[in-house]
N, C-alpha and C positions, 0 to 999 in steps of 0.2 A: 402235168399236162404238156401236150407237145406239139408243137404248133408246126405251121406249113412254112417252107422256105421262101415259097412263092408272094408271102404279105410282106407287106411294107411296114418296116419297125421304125420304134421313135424311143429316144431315151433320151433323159437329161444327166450329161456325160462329166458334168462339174461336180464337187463333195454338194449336198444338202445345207440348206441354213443361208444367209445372208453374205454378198459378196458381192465387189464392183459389176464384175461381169459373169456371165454364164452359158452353155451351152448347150442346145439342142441338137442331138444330132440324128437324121432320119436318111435309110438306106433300103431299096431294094427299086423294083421296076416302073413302079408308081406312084416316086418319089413327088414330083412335079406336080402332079395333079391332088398332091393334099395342100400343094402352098398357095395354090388358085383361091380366089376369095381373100385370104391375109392379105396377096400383096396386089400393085396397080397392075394391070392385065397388061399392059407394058412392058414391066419388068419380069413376069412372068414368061414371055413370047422372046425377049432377049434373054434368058437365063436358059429355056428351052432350045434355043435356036444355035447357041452360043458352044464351042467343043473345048475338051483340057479343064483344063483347072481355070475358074474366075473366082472371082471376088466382089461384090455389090454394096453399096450404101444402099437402106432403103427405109420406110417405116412400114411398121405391122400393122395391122387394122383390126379391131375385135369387135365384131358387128354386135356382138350382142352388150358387153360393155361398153359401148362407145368409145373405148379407148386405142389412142394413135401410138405406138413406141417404138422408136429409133431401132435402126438392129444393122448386123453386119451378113452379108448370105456370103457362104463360100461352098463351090460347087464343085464337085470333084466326079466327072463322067465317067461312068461303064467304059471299057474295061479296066481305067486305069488308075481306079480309087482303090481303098482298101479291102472292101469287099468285092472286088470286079463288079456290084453293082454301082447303079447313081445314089451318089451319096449330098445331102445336102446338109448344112450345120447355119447353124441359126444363134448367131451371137448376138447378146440383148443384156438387160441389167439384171442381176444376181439376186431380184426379188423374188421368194419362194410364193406371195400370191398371184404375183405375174406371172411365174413361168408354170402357175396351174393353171389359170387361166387360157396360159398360149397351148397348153398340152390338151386341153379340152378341147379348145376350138381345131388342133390338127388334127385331133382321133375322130372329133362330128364331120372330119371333111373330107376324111377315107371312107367312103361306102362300100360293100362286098361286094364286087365284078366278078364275070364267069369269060373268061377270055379263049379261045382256040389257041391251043399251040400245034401246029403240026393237027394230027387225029386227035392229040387228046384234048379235054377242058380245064381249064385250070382257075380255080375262084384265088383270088386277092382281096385282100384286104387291109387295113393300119390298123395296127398295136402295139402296143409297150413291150418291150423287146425284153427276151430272156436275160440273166445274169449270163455274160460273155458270149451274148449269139451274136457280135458285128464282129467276133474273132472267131469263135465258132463259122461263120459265113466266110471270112476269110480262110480259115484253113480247109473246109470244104469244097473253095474254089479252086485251091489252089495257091493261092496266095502265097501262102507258107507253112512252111512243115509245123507238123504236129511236137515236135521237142521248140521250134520257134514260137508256138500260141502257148504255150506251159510258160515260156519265158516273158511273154509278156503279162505275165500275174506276179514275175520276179521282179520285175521294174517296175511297177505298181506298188508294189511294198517292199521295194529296198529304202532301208532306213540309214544308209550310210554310203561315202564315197565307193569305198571298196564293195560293196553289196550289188549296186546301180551297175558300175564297168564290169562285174562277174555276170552280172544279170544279161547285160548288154552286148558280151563276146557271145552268151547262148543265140538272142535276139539273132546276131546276123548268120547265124547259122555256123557255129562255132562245133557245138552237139552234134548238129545234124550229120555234119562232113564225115567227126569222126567213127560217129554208126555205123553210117555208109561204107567206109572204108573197112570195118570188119563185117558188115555183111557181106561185101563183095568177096572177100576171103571166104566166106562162108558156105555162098554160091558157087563156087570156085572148086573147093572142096564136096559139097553136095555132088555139083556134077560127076567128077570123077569114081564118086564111090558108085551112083547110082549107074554108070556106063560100064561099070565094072561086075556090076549084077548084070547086064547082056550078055555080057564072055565071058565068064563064069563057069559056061562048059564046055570052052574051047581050048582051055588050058591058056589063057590069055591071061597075066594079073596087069594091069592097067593103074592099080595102086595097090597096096598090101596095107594089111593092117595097121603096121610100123611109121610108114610113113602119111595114113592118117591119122597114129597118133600124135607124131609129130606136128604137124598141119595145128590138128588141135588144140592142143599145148599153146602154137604161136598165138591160135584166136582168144584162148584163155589169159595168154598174159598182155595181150594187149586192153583185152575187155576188164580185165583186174588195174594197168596203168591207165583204163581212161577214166572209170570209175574212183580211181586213186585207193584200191586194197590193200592194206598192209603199209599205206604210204603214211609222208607227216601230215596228219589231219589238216583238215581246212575249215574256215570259217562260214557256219554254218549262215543261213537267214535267220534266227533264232540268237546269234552273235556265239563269241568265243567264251565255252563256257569254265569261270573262273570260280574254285569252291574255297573256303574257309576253313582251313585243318586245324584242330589245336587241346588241347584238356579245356576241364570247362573252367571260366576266371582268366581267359586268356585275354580278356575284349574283342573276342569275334567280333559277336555281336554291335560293339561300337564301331568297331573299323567299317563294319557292312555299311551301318548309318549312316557316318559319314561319308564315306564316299557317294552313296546316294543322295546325299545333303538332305536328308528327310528319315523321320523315326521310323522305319516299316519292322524293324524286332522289336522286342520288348527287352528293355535293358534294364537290370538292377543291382542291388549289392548281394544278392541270395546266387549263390554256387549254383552254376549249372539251370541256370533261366531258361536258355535256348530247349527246346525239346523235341521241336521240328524242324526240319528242311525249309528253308523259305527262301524265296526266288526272286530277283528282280533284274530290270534290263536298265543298263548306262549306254554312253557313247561318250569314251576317250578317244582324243584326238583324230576323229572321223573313224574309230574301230568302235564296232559294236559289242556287246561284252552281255553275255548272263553270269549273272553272279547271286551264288549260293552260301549260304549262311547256316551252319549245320550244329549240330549238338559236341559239347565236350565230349571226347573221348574217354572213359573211366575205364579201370579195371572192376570185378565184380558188380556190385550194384544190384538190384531188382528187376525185375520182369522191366519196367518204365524204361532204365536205363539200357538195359538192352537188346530196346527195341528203338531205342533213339540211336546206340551206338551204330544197328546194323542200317538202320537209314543215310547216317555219316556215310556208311562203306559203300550201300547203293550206289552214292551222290556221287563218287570216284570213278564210276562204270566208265564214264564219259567225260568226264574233267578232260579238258586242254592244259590250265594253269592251277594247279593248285599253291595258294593262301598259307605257308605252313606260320600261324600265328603264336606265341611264347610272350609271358609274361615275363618283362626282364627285369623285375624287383624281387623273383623268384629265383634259385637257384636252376638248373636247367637238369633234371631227371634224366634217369636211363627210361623212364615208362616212354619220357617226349621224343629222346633218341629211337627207342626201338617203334615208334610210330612214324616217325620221319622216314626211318627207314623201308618202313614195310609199305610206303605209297611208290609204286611202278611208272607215276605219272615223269614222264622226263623234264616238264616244266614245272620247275618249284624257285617261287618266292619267299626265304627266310624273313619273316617280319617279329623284329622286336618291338613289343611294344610295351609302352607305360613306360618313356626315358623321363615323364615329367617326376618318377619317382626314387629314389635312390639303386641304382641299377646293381644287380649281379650275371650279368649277360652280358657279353658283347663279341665281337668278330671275333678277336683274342683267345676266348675260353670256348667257342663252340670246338666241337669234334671236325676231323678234318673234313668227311665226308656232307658235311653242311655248310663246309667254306667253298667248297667246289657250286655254290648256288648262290643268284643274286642276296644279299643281306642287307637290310633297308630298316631302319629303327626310326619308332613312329610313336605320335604321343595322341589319343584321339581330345586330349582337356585341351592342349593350348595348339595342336594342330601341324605339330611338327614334323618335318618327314613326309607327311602324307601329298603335297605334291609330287615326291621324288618318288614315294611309290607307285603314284599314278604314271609316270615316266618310265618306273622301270615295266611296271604291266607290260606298257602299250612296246617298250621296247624289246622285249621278249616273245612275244606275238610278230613284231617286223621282222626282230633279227634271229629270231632260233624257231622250231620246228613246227609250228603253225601258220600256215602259208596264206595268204590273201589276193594275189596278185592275181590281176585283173583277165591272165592270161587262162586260168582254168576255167572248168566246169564247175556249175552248179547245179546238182540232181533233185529233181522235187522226189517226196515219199514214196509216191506211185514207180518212178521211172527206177528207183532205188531197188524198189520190192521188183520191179521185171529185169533188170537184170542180173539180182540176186537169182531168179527162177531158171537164167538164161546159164550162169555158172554152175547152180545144181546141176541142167540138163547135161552140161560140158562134163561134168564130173560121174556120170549118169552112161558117159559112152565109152568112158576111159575104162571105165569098169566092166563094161560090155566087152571092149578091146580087150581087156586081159586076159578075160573067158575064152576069148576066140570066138564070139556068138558073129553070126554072118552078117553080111556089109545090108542083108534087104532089112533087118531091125536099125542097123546103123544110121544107114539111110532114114528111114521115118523119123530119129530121133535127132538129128542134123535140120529135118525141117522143122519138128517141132523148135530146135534152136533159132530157127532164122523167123519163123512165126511169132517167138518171144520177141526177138530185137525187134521185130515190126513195132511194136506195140510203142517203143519209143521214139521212133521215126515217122508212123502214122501211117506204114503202110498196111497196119492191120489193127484198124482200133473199129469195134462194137459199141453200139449206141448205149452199149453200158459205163464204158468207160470215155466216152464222148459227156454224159453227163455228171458222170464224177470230176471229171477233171475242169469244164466250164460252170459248173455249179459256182464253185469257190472266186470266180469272179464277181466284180460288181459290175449293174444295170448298167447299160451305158459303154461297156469297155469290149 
């Protein structure tokens, strides 16, 4: 259901459940007149009369439970609050019967008005505010770009230092700039093709095809370095995804455990236990990490084995860091060599493990082409090493090709998929360029290109994709 812009919302903006303190927060035109009644007509007539940002000590009144409770008002005036409307927030104690009882008596004390604006009429009312309508309200004002309201659902759920300051460069408009700066190339180019269809039969060429393919090309490969195609991967919101390689009896499985310091595989002395993909998320030294736990590699075997091996091979699609784990009481195979080999992944960790048993592996006797890779020997019985492998992780992720720094982009799924659509179109006209096909197809498909990037800027988003993309918020934000 879809509600009018014109009512006045209320949402409790703190997580759920029990906590010192808590927050109401209510926005739109007829904000003031739902706090009438709660507070002393007093402090009402100074908070109304009052411009800018204040702040208030006051108590709440609940006429129907009798009850007096302390609170804090802070008031943040049209134009120059978040939503460019009058916003009020209502800080009080983090009692979830309290603050139903507070949210009952501000919605009984919003009644449905039919106001004139100009010719037209316009009804208001107070309600519980959509998931992400006080950002939705803000980017609808103006507030801020539609690539800035995507990012503030990144800093909501960034769960690491590095995640929050990626999140945080989009926030101040980090995104935004660089769009802009290939749309206007775009615009740029638009124009010229499209003034070059006017004199078209005058014998005038105004650009040639060459040098709009040219042109293109540049808007291609900057739209490819902002998106980072072809570049060294970065760290996902989802963390850096780190997999498990190895024959089975290597102690994947254990090393997975511990590290998570918690049983989530099932470990045994039966060959080849592991038999699915299984996923979980750590955080080393403020990097975030998925880490996958996969099946032994086998030659031959049964339908079972594989369909376990090709699941292993899945799980590589996307690896950052792969795990290459060897049993070092084993002598060390050409099957394990020619699988070490055959991972394209450029981050590999050699981990020997089981040094608590009399070893036949070590730095020494690997092939050369395994010495050119960190080698970290690990015991999961008495724990040995496994620090250092936790160190060299996180140091492999700083110092080689998985980037983190606080200085990029981060693209949500949606902005991912438009301008992957925006590179097809680009790729779409180069092909038309080849043909020779004339600059009035060129042209229409140059705007379809700049229609695409809108969609990431916000100067052309449908209430379809208005509600996909603020859906995914919580109440309140």
């Amino acid at each position: 259901m879809s509600y009018g812009l014109n009512d006045c919302i209320l949402a409790i903006s703190t997580p759920f459940g029990q906590s010192l303190r808590a927050i109401i927060r209510l926005s739109g035109k007829d904000v003031f007149s739902c706090l009438r009644g709660l507070f002393a007509p007093d402090n009402i007539r100074e908070i109304v009369r009052e411009k800018g940002f204040r702040s208030y000590r006051s108590n709440i009144y609940l006429e129907k439970e009798q009850v007096r409770i302390p609170a804090s008002i802070y008031v943040m005036k049209s134009p120059n609050s978040y939503t460019r409307e009058d916003i009020v927030e209502i800080h009080t104690f983090g009692s979830p019967p309290l603050l139903e009882m507070l949210m009952e008596a501000l919605l009984s004390s919003g009644k449905e008005n039919t106001d004139k604006e100009g010719s037209l009429e316009v009804t208001r009312c107070i309600r519980i505010a959509e998931p992400g309508e006080f950002t939705k309200r803000a980017f609808l004002s103006g507030r801020i770009s539609f690539a800035e309201a995507e990012s503030v659902m990144h800093v909501i759920r960034s769960q690491t230092d590095s995640e929050l300051l990626m999140s945080v460069a989009n926030l101040k408009g980090r995104l935004t700039e660089l769009m802009y700066d290939i749309q206007e190339k775009l615009v740029n180019l638009c124009a010229r093709t499209e003034a070059a269809i006017d004199f078209y039969d005058q014998d005038i060429e105004l650009i040639s095809s060459r040098e709009i393919k040219q042109e293109l090309d540049a808007v291609k490969e900057r739209l490819c370095m902002v998106s980072r195609d072809g570049q060294k991967p970065m760290i996902s919101h989802y963390g850096v995804k780190t997999v498990f390689i190895g024959l089975p009896n290597a102690g994947k499985s254990s090393l997975f455990n511990k590290l998570l310091d918690r049983s989530k595989a099932i470990v045994t002395q039966v060959r080849g236990t592991t038999r699915d993909t299984l996923e979980a998320d750590m955080v080393l030294e403020g990097v975030d990490l998925q880490i996958r736990d996969t099946a032994g590699v086998t030659r031959g075997g049964g339908e079972l084995e594989s369909l376990a091996a090709q699941r292993t091979c899945d799980s590589m699609d996307d690896a950052q860091i792969v795990l290459f784990v060897v049993d070092g009481s084993v002598p060390l195979s050409s099957q394990q060599i020619e699988l070490f080999d055959s991972i394209t992944i450029k981050n590999k960790i050699i981990v020997i493990n089981k040094t608590d048993l009399k070893q036949n592996v070590c730095f020494e006797n690997l092939p050369s082409q395994m010495k050119a890779f960190p080698v970290v020997s690990t015991s999961v019985l008495t724990g040995d090493g496994l620090d250092r492998l936790k160190k060299t992780i996180v140091s492999e992720i700083l110092e080689s090709n998985v980037d983190i720094s606080a200085s990029d982009i981060v693209f949500t799924l949606r902005q991912k998929v438009v301008i992957g659509e925006a590179l097809e179109i680009i790729d779409q006209i180069s092909d038309m360029l080849a043909e020779e096909i004339g600059h009035e197809l060129i042209a229409v498909d140059l705007r379809r290109t700049l229609d695409t990037i809108g969609e990431v800027t916000g100067e052309v988003v449908t209430d379809d994709i208005l509600d996909v993309v603020f859906s995914t918020f919580c109440v309140g934000k």
